[in-house]
Predicted model as a PDB file, atoms N, CA, C, CB and O in Angstrom, pLDDT in the B-factor column:
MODEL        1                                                                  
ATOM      1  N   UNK A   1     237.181 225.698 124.648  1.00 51.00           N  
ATOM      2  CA  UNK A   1     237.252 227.138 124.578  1.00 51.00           C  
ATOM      3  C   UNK A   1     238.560 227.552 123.922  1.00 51.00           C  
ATOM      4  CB  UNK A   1     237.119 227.758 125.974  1.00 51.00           C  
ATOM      5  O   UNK A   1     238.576 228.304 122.947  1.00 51.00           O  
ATOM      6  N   UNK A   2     240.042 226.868 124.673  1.00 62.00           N  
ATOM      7  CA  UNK A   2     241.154 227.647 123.854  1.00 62.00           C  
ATOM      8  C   UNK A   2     241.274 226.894 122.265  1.00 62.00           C  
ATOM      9  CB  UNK A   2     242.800 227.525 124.791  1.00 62.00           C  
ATOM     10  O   UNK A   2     242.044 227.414 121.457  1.00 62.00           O  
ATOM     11  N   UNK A   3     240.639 225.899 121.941  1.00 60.00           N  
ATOM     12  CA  UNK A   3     240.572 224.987 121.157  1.00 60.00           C  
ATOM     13  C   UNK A   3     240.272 225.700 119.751  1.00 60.00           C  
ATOM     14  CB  UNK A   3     239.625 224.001 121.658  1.00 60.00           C  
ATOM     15  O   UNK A   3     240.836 225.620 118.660  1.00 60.00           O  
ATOM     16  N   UNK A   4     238.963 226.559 120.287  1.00 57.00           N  
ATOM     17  CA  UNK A   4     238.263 227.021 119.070  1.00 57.00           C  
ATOM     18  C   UNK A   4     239.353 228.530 118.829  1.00 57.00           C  
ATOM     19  CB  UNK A   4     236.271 227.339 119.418  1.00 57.00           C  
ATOM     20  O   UNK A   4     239.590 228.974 117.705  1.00 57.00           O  
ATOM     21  N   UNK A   5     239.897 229.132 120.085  1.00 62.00           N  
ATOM     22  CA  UNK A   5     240.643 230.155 119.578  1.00 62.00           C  
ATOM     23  C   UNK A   5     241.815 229.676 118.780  1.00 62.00           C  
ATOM     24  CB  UNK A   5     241.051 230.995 120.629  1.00 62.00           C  
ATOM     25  O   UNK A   5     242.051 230.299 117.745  1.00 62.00           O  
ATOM     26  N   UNK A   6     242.764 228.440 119.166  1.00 59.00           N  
ATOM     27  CA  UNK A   6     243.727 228.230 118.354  1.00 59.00           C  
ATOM     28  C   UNK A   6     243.298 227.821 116.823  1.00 59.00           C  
ATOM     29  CB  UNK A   6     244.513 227.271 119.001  1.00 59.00           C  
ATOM     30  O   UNK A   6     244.233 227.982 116.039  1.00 59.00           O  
ATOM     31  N   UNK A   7     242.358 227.437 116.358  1.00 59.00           N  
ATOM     32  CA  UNK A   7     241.908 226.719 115.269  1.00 59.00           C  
ATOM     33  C   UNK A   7     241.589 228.094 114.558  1.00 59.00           C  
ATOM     34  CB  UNK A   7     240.655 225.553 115.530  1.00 59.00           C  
ATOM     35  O   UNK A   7     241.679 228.209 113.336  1.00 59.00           O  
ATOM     36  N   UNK A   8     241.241 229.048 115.324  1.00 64.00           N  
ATOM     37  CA  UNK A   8     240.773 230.176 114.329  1.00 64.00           C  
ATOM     38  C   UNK A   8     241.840 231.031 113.822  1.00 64.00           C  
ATOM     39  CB  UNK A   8     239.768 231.112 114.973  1.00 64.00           C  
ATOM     40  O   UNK A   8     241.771 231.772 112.841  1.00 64.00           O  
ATOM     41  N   UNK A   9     242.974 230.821 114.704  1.00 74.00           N  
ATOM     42  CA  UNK A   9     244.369 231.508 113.947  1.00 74.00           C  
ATOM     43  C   UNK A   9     244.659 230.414 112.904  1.00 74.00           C  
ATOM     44  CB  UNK A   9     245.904 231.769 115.087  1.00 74.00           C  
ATOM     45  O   UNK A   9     245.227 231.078 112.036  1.00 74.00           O  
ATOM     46  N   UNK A  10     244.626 229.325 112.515  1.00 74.00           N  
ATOM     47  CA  UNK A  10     245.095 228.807 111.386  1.00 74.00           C  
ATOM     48  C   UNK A  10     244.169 229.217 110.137  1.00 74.00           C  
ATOM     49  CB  UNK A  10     245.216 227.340 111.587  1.00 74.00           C  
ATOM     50  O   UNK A  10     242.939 229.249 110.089  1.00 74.00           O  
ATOM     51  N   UNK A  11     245.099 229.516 109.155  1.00 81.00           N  
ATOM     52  CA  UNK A  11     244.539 229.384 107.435  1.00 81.00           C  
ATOM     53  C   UNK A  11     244.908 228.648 106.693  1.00 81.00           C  
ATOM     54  CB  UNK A  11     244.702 230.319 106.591  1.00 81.00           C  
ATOM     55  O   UNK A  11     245.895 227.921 106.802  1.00 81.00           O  
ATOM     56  N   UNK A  12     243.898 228.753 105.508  1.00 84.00           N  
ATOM     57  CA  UNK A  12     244.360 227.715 104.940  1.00 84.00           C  
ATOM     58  C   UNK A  12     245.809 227.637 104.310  1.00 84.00           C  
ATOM     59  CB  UNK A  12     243.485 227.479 104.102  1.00 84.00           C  
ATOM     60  O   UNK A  12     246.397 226.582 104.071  1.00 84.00           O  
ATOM     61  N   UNK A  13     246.236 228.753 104.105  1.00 89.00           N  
ATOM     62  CA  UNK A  13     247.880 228.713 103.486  1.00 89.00           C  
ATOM     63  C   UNK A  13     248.806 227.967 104.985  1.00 89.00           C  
ATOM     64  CB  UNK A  13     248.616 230.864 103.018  1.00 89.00           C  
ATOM     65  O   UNK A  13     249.808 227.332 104.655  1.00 89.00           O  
ATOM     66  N   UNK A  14     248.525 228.025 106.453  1.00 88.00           N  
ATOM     67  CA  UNK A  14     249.193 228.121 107.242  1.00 88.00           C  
ATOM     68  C   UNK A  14     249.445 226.197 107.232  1.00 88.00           C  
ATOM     69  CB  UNK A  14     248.552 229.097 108.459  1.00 88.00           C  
ATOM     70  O   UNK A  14     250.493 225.554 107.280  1.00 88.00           O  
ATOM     71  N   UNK A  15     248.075 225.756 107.155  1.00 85.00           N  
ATOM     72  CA  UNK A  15     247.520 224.204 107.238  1.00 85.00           C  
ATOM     73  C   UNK A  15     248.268 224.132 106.138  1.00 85.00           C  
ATOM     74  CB  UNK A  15     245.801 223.680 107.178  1.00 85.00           C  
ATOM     75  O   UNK A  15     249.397 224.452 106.511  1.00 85.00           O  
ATOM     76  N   UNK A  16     248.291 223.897 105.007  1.00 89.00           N  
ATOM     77  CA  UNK A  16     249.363 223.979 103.665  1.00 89.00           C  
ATOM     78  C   UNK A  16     250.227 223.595 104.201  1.00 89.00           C  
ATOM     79  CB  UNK A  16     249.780 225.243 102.894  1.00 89.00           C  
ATOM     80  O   UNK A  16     250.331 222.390 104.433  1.00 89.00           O  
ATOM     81  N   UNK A  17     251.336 224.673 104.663  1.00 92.00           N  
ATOM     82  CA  UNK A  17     252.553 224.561 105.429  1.00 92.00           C  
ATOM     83  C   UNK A  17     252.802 223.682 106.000  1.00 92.00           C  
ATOM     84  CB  UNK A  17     252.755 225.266 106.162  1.00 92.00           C  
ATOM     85  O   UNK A  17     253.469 222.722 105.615  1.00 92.00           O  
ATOM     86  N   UNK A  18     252.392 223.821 106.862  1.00 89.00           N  
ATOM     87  CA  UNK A  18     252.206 222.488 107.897  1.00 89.00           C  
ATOM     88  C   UNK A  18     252.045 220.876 107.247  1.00 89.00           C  
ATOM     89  CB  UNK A  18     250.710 222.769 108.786  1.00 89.00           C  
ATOM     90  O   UNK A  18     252.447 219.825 107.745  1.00 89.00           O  
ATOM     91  N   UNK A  19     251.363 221.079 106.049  1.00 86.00           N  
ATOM     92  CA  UNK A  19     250.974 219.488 105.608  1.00 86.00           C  
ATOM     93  C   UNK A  19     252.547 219.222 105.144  1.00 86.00           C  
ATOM     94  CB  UNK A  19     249.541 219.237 104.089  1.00 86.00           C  
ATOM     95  O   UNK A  19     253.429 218.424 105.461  1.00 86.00           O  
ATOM     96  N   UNK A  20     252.364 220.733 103.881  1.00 88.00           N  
ATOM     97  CA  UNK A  20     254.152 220.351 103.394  1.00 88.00           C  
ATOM     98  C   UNK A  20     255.372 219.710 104.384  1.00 88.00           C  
ATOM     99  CB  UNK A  20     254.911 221.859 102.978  1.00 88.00           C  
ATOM    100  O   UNK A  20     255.831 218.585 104.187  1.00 88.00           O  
ATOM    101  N   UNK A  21     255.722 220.397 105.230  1.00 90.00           N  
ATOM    102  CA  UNK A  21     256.288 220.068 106.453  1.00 90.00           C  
ATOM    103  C   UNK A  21     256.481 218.729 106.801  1.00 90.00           C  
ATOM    104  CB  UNK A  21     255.618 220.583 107.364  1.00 90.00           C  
ATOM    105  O   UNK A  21     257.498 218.037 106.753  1.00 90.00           O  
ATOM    106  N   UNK A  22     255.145 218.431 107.220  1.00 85.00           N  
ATOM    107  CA  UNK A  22     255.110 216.739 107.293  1.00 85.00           C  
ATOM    108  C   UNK A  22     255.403 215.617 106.367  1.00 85.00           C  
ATOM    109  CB  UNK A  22     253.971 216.391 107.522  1.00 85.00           C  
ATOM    110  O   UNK A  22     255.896 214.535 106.686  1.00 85.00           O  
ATOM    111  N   UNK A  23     254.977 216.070 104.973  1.00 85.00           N  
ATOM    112  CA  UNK A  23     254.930 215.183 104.055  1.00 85.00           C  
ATOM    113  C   UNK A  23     257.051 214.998 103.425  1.00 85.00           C  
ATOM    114  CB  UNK A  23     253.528 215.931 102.773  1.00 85.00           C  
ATOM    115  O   UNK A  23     257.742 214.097 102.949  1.00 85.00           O  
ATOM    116  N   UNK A  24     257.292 216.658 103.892  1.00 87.00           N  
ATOM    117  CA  UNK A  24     258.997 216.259 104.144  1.00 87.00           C  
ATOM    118  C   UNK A  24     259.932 215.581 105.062  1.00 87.00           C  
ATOM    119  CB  UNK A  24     259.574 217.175 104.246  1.00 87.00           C  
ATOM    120  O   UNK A  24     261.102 215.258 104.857  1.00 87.00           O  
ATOM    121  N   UNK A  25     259.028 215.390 106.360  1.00 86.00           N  
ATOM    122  CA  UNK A  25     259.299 214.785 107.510  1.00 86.00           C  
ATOM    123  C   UNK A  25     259.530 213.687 107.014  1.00 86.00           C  
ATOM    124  CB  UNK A  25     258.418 214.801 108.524  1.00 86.00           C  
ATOM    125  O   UNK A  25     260.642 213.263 106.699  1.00 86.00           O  
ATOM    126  N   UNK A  26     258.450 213.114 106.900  1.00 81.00           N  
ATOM    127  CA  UNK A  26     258.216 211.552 107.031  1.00 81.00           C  
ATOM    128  C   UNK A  26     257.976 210.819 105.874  1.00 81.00           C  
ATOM    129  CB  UNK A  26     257.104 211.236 107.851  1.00 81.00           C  
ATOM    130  O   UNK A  26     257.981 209.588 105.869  1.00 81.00           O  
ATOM    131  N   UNK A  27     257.667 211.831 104.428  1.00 83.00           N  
ATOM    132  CA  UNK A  27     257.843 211.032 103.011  1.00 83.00           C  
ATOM    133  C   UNK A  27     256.672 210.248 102.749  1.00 83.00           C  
ATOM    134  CB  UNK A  27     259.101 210.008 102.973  1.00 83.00           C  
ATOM    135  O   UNK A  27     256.158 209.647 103.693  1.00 83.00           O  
ATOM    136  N   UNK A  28     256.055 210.149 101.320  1.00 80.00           N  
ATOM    137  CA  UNK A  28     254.869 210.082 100.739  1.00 80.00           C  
ATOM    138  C   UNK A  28     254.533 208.361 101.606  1.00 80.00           C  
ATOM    139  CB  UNK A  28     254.993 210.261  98.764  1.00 80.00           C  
ATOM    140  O   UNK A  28     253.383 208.011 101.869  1.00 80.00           O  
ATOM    141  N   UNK A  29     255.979 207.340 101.987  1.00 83.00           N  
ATOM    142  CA  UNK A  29     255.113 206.164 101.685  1.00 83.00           C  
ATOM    143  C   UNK A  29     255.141 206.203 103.315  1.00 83.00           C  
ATOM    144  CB  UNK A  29     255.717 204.657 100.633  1.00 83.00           C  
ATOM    145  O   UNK A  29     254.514 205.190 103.625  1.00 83.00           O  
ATOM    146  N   UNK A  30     255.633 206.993 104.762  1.00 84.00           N  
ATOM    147  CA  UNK A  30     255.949 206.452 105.862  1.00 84.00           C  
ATOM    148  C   UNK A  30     254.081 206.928 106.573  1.00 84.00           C  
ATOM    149  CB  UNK A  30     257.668 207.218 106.604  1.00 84.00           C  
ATOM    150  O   UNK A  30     253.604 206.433 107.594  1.00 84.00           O  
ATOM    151  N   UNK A  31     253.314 208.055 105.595  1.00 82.00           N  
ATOM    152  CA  UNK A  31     252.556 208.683 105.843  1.00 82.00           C  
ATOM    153  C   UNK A  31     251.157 207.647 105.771  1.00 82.00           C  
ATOM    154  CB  UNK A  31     252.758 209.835 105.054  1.00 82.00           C  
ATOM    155  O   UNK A  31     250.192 207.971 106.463  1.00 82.00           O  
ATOM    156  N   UNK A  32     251.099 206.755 105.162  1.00 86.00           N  
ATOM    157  CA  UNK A  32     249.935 205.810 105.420  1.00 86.00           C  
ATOM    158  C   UNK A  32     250.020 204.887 106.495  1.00 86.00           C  
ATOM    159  CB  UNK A  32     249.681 205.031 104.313  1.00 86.00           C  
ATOM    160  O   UNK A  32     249.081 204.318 107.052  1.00 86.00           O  
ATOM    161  N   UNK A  33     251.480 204.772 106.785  1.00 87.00           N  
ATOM    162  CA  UNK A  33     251.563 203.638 107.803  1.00 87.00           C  
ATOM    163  C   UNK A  33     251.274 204.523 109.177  1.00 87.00           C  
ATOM    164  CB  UNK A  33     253.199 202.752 107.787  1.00 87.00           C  
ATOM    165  O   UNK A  33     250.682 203.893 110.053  1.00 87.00           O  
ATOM    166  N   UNK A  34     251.533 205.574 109.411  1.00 84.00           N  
ATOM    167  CA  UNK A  34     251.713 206.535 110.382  1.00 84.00           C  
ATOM    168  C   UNK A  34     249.544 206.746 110.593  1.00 84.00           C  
ATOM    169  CB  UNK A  34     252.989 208.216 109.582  1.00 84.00           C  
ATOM    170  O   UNK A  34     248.934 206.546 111.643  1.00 84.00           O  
ATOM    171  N   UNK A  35     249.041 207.092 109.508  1.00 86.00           N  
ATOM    172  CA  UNK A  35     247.672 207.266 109.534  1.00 86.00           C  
ATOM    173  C   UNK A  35     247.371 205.626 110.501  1.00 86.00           C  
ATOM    174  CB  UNK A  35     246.935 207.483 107.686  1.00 86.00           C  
ATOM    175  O   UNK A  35     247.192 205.519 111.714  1.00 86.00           O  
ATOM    176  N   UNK A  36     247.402 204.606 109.537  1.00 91.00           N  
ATOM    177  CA  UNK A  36     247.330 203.363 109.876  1.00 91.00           C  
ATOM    178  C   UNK A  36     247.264 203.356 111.308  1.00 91.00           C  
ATOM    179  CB  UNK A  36     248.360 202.615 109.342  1.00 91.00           C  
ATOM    180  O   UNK A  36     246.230 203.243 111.967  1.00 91.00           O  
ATOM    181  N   UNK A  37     248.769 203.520 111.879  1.00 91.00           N  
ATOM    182  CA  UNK A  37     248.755 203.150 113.334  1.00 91.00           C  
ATOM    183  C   UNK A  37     247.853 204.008 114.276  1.00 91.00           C  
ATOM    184  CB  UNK A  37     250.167 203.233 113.853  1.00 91.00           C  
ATOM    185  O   UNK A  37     247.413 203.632 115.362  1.00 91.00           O  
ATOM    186  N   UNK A  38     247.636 205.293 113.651  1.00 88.00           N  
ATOM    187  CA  UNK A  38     246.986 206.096 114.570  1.00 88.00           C  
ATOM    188  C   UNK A  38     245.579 206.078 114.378  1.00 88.00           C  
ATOM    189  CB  UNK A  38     247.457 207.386 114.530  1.00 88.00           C  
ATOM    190  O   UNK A  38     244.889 206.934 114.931  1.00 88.00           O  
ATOM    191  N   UNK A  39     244.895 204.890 113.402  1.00 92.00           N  
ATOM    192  CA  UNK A  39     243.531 204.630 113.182  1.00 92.00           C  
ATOM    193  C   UNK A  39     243.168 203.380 114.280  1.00 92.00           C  
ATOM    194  CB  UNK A  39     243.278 204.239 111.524  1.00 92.00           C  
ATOM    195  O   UNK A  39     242.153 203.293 114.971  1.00 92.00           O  
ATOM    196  N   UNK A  40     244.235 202.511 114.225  1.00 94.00           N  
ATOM    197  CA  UNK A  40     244.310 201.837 115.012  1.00 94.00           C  
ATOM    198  C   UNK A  40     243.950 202.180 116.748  1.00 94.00           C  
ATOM    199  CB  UNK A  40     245.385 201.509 114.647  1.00 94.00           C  
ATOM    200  O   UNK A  40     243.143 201.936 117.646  1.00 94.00           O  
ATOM    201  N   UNK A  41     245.297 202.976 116.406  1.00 92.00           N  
ATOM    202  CA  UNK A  41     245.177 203.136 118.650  1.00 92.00           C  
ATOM    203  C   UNK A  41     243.681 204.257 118.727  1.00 92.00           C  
ATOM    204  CB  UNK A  41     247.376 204.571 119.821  1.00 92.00           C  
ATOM    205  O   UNK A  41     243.124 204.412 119.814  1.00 92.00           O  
ATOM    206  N   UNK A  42     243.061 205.102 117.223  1.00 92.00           N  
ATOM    207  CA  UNK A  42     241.583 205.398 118.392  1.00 92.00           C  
ATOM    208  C   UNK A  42     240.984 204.187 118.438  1.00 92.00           C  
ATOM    209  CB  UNK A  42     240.234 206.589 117.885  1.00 92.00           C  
ATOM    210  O   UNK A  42     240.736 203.948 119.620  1.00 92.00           O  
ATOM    211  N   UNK A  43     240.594 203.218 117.668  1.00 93.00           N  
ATOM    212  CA  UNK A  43     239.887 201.849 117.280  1.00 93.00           C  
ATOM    213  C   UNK A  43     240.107 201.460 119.265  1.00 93.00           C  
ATOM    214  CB  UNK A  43     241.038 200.512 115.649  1.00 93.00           C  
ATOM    215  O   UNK A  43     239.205 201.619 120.087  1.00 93.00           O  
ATOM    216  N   UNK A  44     241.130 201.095 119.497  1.00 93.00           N  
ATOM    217  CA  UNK A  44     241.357 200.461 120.974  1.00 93.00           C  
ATOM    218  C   UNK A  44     240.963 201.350 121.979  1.00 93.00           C  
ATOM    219  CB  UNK A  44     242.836 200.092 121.297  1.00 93.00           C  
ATOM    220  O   UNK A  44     240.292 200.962 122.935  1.00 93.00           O  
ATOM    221  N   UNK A  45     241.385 202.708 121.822  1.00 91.00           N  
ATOM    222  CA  UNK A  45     241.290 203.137 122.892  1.00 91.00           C  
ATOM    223  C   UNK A  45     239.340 203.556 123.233  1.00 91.00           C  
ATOM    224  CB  UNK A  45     242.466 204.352 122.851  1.00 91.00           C  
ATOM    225  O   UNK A  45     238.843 203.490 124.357  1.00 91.00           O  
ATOM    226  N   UNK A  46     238.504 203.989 121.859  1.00 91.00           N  
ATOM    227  CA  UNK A  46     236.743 203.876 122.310  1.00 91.00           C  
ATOM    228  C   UNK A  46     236.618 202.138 122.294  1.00 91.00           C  
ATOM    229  CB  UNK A  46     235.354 204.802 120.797  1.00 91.00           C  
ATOM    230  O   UNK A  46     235.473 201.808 122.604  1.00 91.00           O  
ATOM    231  N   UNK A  47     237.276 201.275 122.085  1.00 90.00           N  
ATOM    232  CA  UNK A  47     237.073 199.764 122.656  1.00 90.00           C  
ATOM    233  C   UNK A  47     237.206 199.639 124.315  1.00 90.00           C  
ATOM    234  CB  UNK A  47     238.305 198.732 121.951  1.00 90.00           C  
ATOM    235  O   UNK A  47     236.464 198.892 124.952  1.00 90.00           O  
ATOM    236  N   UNK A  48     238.141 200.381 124.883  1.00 89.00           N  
ATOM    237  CA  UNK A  48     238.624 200.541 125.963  1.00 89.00           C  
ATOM    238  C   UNK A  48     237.791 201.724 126.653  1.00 89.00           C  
ATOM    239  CB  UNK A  48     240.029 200.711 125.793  1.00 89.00           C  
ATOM    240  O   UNK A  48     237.549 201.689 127.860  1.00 89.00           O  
ATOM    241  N   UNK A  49     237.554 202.306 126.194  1.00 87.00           N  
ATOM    242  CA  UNK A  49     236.232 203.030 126.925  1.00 87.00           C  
ATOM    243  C   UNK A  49     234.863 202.653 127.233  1.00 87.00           C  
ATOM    244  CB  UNK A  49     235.931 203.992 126.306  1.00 87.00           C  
ATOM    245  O   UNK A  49     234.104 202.856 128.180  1.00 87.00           O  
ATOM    246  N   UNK A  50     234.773 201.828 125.747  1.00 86.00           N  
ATOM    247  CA  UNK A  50     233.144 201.245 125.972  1.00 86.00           C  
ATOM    248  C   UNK A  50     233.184 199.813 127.586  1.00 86.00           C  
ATOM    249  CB  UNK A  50     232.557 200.150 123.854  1.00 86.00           C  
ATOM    250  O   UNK A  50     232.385 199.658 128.510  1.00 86.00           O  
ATOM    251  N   UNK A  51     234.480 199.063 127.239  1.00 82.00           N  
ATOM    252  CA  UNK A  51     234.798 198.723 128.243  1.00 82.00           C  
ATOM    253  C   UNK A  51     234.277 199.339 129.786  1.00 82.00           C  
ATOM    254  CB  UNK A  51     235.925 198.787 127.967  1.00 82.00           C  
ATOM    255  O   UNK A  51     233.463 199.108 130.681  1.00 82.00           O  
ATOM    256  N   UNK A  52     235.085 200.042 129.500  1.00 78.00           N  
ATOM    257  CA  UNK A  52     235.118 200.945 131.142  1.00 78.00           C  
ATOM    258  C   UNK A  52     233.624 201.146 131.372  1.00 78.00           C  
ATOM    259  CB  UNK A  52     236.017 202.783 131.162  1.00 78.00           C  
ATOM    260  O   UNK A  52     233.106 200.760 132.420  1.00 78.00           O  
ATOM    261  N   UNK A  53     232.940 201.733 130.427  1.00 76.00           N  
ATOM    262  CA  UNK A  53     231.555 202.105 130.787  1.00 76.00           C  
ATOM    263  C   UNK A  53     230.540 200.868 130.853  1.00 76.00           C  
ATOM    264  CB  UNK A  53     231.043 203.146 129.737  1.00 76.00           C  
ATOM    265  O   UNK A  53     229.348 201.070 131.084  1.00 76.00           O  
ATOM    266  N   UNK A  54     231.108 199.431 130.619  1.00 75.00           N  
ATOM    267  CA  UNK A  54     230.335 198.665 130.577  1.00 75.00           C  
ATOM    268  C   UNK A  54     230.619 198.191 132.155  1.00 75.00           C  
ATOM    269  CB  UNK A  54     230.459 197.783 129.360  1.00 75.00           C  
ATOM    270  O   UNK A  54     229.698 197.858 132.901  1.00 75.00           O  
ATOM    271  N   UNK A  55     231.439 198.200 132.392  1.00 70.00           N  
ATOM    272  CA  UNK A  55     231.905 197.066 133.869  1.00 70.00           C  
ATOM    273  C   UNK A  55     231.004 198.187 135.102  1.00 70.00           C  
ATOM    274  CB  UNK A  55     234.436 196.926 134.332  1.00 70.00           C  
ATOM    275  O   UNK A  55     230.598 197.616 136.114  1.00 70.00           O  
ATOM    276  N   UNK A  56     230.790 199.382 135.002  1.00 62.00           N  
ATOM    277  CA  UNK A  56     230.445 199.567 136.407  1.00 62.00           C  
ATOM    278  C   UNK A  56     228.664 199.259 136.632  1.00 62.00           C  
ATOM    279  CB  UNK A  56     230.937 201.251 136.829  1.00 62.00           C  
ATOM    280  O   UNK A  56     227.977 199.488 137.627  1.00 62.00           O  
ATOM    281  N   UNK A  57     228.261 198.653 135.285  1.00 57.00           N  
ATOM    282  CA  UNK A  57     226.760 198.709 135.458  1.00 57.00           C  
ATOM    283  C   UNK A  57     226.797 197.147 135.696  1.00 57.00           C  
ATOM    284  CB  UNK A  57     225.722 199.373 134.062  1.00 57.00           C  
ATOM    285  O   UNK A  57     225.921 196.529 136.302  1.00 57.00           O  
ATOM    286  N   UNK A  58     228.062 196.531 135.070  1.00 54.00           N  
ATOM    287  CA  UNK A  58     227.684 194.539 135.900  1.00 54.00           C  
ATOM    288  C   UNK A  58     227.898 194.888 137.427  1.00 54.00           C  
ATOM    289  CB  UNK A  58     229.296 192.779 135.374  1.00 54.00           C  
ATOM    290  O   UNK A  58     227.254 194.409 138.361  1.00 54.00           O  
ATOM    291  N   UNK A  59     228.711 195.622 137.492  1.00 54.00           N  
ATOM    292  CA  UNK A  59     229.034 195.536 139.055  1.00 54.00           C  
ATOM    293  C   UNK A  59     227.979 196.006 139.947  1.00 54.00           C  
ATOM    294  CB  UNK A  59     230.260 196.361 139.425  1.00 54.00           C  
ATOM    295  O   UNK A  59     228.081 195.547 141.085  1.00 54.00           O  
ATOM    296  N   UNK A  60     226.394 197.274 139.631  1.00 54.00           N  
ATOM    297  CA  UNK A  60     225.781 197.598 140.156  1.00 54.00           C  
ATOM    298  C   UNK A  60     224.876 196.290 140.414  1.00 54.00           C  
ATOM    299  CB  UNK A  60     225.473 198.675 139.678  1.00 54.00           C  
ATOM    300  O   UNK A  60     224.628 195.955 141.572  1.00 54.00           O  
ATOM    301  N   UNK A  61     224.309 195.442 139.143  1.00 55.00           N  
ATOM    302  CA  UNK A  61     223.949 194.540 138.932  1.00 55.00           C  
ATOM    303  C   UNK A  61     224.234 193.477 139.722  1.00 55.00           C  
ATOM    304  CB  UNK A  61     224.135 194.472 138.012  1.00 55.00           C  
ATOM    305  O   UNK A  61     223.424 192.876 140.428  1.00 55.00           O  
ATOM    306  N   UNK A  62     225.567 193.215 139.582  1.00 54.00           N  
ATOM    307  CA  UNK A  62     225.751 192.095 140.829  1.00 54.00           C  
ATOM    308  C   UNK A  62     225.727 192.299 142.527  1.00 54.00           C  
ATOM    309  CB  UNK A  62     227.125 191.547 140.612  1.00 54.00           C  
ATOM    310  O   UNK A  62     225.554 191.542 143.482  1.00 54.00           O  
ATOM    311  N   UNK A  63     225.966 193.573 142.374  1.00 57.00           N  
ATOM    312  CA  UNK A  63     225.383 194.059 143.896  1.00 57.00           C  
ATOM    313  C   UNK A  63     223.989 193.856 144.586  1.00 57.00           C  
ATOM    314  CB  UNK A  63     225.429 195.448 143.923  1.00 57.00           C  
ATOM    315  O   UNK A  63     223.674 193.542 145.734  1.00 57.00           O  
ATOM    316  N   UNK A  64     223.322 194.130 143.534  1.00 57.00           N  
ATOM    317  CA  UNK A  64     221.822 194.131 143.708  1.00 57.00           C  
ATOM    318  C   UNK A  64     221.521 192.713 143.971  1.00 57.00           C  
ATOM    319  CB  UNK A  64     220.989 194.699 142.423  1.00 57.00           C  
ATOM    320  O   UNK A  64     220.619 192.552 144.793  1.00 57.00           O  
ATOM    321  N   UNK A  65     222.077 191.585 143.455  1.00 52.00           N  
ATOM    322  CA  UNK A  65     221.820 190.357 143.945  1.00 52.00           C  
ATOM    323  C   UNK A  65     222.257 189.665 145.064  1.00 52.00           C  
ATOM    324  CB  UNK A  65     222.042 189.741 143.202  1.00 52.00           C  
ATOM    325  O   UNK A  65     221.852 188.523 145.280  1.00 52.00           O  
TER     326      UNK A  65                                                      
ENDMDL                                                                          
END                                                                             
């Protein structure tokens, strides 16, 4: 809900800004490694979920026996 209100105050000149911003932060080459790592940790963390959602159905399973 507040998600969709904050997203609707941004424009596109504002997102602009903001990219500029970053791309002065952290500089054309620190910006792939930065994507990189953060492609990474979602990669682990829905690995780590599917996890989670897998263990409570062995455990119903082994109950049942």
């Amino acid at each position: 809900m507040y998600l969709s209100i904050i997203c609707g105050t941004f424009g596109p000149q504002e997102i602009i800004i903001i990219l500029v911003i970053v791309l002065l932060l952290f500089g054309g080459r620190k910006i792939p490694e930065l994507m990189k790592g953060l492609g990474k940790g979602m990669k682990e963390f829905k690995n780590a979920t599917k996890e989670d959602e897998e263990q409570p159905e062995t455990k119903k399973d082994s109950e049942k026996k």
